[in-house]
C-alpha positions as CSV (number, residue, x, y, z in Angstrom):
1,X,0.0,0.0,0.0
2,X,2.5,2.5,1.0
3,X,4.4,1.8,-2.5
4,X,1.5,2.8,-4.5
5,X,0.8,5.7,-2.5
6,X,4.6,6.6,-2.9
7,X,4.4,6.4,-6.8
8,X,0.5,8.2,-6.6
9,X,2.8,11.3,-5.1
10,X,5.4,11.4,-7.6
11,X,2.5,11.0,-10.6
12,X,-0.1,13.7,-8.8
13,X,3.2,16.3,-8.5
14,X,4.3,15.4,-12.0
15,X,0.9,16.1,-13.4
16,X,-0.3,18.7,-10.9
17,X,-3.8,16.6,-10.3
18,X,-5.1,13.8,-7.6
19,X,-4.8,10.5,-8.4
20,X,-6.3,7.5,-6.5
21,X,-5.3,4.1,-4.7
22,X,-8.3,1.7,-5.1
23,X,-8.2,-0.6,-2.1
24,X,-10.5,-3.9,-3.0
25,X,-11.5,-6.1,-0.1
26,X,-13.5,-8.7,-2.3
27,X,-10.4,-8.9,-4.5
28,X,-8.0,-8.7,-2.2
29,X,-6.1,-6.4,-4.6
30,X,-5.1,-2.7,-5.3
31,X,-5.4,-0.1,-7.8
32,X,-3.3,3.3,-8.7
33,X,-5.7,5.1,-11.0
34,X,-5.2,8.1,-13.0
35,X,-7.4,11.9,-12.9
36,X,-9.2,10.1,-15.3
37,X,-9.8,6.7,-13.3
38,X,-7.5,5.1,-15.7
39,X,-5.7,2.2,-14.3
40,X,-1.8,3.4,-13.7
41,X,-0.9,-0.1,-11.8
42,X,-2.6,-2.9,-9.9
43,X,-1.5,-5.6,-8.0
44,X,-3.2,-8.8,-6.1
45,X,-2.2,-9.0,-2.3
46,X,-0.9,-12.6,-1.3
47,X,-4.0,-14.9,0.0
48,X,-2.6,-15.0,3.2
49,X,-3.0,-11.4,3.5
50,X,-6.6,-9.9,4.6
51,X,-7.9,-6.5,4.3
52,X,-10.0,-5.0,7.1
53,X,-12.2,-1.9,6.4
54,X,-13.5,0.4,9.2
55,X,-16.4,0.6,7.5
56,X,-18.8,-2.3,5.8
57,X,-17.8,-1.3,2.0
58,X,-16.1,-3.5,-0.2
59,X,-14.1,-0.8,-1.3
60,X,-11.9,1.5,-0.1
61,X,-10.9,4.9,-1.7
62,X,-7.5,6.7,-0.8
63,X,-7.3,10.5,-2.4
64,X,-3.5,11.9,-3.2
65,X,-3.3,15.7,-3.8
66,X,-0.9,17.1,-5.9
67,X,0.6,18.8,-2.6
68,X,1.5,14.8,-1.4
69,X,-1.6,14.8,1.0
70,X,-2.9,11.6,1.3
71,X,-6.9,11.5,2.7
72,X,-8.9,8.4,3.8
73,X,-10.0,6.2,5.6
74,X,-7.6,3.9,8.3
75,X,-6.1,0.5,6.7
76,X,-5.3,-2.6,8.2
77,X,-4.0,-6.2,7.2
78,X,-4.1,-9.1,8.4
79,X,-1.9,-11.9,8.3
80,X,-0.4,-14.8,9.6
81,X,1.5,-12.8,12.7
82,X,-1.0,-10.8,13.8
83,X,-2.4,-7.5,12.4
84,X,-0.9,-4.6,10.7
85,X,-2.3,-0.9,10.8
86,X,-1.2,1.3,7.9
87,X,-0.4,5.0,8.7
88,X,-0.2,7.3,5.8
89,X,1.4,10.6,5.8
């Protein structure tokens, strides 16, 4: 997670608008997308990896401004040692 939100900086500087990181709970995968919700990059989390949502949605949303601001909602994984809460900043 923190790797596509590294590149979503670099790409939302480079072209001065907010991109998004797609987080899928169903699919157990991720999504950079583009201003245009064009995929960028997406990648499948390992199946001994689960995602757990604050909320009931199967989807998560994380906004990157242009400015490197990263908005939304807290992340966690869970895996074979315990669990794992992401902090963005």
């Amino acid at each position: 997670i923190r790797s596509f939100v590294k590149a979503g900086r670099v790409q939302a500087q480079r072209a001065d608008r907010e991109y998004h990181v797609v987080i899928d709970r169903k699919r157990d995968s991720m999504a950079l997308l583009d201003p245009e919700l064009k995929v960028v990059r997406k990648e499948s989390l390992p199946s001994s990896v689960q995602i757990i949502l604050d909320s009931d949605a199967p989807v998560s949303e994380l906004t990157i401004s242009p400015s490197g601001i990263v908005r939304g909602e807290p992340i966690r994984l869970r895996g074979r040692t315990g669990e794992l809460k992401i902090t963005l900043q």
